[in-house]
N, C-alpha and C positions, 0 to 999 in steps of 0.2 A: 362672463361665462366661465363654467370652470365643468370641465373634461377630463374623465378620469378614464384608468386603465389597468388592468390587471392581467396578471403572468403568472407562471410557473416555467413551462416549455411554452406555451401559445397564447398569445396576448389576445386580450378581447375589452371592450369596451362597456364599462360598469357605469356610466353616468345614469341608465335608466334607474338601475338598480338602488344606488346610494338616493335617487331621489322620491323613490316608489316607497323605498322600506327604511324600519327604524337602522339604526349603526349594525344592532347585533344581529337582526337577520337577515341586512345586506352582506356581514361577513361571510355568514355561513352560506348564503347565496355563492357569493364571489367563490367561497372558496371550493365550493361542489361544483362550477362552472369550470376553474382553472387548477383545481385539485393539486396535490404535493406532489405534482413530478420533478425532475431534475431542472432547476432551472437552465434557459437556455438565450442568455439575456441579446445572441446574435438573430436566433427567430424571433427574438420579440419586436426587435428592431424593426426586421422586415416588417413583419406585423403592424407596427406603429408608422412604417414607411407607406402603406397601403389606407390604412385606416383613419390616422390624424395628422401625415404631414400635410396634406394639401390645407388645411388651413392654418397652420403656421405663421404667423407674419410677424413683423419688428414690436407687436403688441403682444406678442406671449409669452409668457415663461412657464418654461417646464421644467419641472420638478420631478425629480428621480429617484424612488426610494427603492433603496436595495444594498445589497451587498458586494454587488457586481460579481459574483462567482460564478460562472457559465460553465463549470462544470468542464473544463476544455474542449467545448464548442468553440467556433466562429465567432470571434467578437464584432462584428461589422464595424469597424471602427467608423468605416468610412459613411454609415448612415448615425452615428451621433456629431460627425462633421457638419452634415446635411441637415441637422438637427441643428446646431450651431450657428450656423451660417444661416439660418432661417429664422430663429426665435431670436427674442429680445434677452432675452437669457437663459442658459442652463443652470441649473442648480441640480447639484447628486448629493440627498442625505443618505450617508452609509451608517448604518449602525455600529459597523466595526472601529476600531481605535486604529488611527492611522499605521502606525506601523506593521498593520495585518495586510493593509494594500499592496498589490500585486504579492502577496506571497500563496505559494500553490496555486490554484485554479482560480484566484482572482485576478480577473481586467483592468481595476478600478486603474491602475497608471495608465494604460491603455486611454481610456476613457477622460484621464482628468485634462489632457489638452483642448478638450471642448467642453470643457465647462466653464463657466463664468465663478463659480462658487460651487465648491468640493466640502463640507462640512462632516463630522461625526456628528449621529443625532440620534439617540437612544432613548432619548423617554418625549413624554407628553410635552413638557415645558420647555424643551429645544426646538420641539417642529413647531410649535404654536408661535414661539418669538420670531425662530427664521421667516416663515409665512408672513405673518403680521406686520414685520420688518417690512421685505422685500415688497409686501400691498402698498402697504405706505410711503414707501420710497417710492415705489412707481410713482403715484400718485400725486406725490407732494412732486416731482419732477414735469410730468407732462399736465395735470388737471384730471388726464380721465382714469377708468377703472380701467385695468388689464384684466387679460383672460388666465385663466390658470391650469394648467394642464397639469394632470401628475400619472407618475406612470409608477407601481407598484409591484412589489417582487413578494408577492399572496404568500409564498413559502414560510416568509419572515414574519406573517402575522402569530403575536405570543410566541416565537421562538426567540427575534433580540428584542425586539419593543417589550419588554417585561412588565408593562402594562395589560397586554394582552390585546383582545381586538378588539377595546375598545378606546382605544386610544386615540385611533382617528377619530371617533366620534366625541370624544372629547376636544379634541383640537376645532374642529367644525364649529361644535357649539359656542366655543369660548371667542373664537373668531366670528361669530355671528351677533356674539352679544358687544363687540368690539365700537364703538359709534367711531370711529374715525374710517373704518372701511366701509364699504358698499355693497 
């Protein structure tokens, strides 16, 4: 199962949406839902504390895409602990080049002690191998499929992904025509 999420300031839950409509007018969906405000990756938290921790368990991993800049908000660190301590793995693609992490109004040091895997990932053929990877690796580890949560920072669709939005829909597809995943 795979559970997805979207933010700006207030996270909401887009699985209907990516599975109703094609890539490009589930973006534009997504994005008229959670619109270009300042991100605020501490309410989103909360948001994802309310909405998809309760099923959380040693079979999931969630995936983070964002830049972690909360704008100097509230980082909650302590609900990506909870996040950590519940999932099978963390994993945070930043788009940024590491040495951008925690300067100015970025979290991401804040945040990299609960993650399992912290990566740079800017275009289509890094999210798709990481993804694919980590399916696999599951996989080939325990037998069964894992679930796949991703939690999404809408701002950054075609502002770092230089693909633009359709990128995820690119990764989707490529991973779907994959025979070794499920």
């Amino acid at each position: 199962d795979i559970r997805s999420f979207a933010f700006s300031a207030d996270l909401i839950e887009v699985s209907d949406i990516l599975a109703r409509e094609d890539i490009e007018q589930s973006i534009v969906k997504i994005v008229e839902a959670v619109g270009f405000r300042s991100t605020n990756y501490g309410k989103s938290l909360e948001d994802f504390d309310a909405l998809g921790m309760p099923d959380l368990d040693r079979k999931t991993t969630v995936i983070i895409l964002g830049d972690a800049r909360g704008n100097r908000n509230e980082a909650r660190v302590d609900l990506m602990e909870k996040i950590f301590n519940r999932a099978n793995r963390v994993i945070w693609l930043n788009p940024e080049h590491r040495a951008s992490w925690g300067t100015g109004d970025s979290d991401m040091l804040r945040y990299l002690p609960f993650c399992h895997q912290a990566s740079t990932c800017g275009t289509v053929a890094h999210l798709e191998r990481i993804v694919h990877d980590m399916l696999r690796d599951y996989h080939e580890r325990t037998g069964q499929y894992g679930i796949l949560a991703t939690i999404c920072d809408a701002a950054l669709f075609g502002t770092w992904w230089l693909e633009g939005v359709r990128w995820l829909g690119e990764v989707l597809a490529r991973l779907a025509r994959t025979d070794s995943l499920d």
